[in-house]
N, C-alpha and C positions, 0 to 999 in steps of 0.2 A: 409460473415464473417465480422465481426466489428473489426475496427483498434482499436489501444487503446486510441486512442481519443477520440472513439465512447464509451468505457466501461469506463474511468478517466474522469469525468467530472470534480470536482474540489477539492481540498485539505478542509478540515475541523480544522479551527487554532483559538482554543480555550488555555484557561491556562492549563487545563487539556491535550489536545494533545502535547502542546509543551513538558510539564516536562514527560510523554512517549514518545517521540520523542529520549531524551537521552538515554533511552533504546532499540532503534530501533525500535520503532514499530509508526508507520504513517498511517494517518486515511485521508478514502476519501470518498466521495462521488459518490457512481458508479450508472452505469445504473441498472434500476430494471429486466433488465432481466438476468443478466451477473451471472456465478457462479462464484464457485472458482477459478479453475486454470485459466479462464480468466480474472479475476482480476489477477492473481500472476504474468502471462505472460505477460498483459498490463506494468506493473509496473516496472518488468524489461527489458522491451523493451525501456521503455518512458526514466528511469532515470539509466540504466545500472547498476541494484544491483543485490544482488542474491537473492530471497526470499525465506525465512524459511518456517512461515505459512501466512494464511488470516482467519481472522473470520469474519464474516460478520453478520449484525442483518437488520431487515425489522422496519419500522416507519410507522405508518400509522397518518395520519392528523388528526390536531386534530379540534372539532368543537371551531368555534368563533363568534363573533355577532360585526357586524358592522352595524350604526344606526339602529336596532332594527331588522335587517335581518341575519341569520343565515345562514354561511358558514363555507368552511372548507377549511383546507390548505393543503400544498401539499402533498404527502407520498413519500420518497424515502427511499434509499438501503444505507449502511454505511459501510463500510470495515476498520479494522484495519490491518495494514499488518506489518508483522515483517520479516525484512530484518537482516541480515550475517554482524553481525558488527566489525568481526575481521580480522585483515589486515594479519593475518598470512601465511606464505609462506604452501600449501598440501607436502608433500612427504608421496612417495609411494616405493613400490621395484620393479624396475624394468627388465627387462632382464639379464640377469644374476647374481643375486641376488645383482645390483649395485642400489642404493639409489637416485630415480631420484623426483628432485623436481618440483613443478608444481604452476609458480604465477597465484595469483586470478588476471583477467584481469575485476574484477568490484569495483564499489566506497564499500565504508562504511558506507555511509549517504547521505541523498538529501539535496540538497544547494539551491534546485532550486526554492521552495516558503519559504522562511526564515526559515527551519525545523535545528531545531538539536541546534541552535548557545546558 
């Protein structure tokens, strides 16, 4: 089984990620073998949030020529994930049809590579 260090390899911080980023959704760079819910689980393991969904897209390398020799670069995996970004308190009805409320015990946003600010 892969820790989620092994499936989060590194954050993707483009202009484009940042101004979705205010809407929750953060983009990463993952292992090419990882699905879904291993990314979703990674993610909320690593930075303590709740996540929504993950879309994920494959890149395949692309050819280049350096001094007249043709090569190719690398292929990796890309996840976008969107995280629960409201702080609001769950209630539910509980036992006796008394109103019992339930705090979110995770963030709202990751702090943790410059995301969101």
């Amino acid at each position: 089984m892969n820790t989620p260090y092994d499936v989060i390899l590194k954050p993707v911080i483009t202009e484009k990620t940042m101004t979705i980023a205010a809407e929750g959704k953060y983009t990463f760079i993952v292992a090419p073998d990882a699905d879904k819910t291993e990314i979703g689980k990674a993610v909320e393991k690593l930075f303590d949030v709740k996540v929504i969904g993950v879309n994920v897209a494959n890149y395949d390398g692309k050819t280049k020529r350096l001094r007249n020799k043709p090569g190719k670069t690398a292929s990796f995996k890309k996840a976008v994930v969107t995280i629960d970004t409201e702080g609001a308190e769950a209630s539910y009805t509980g036992k006796g049809g008394k109103a019992v409320k339930s705090g979110k015990k995770y963030k709202t946003s990751i702090e943790e590579f410059g995301f969101g600010q």
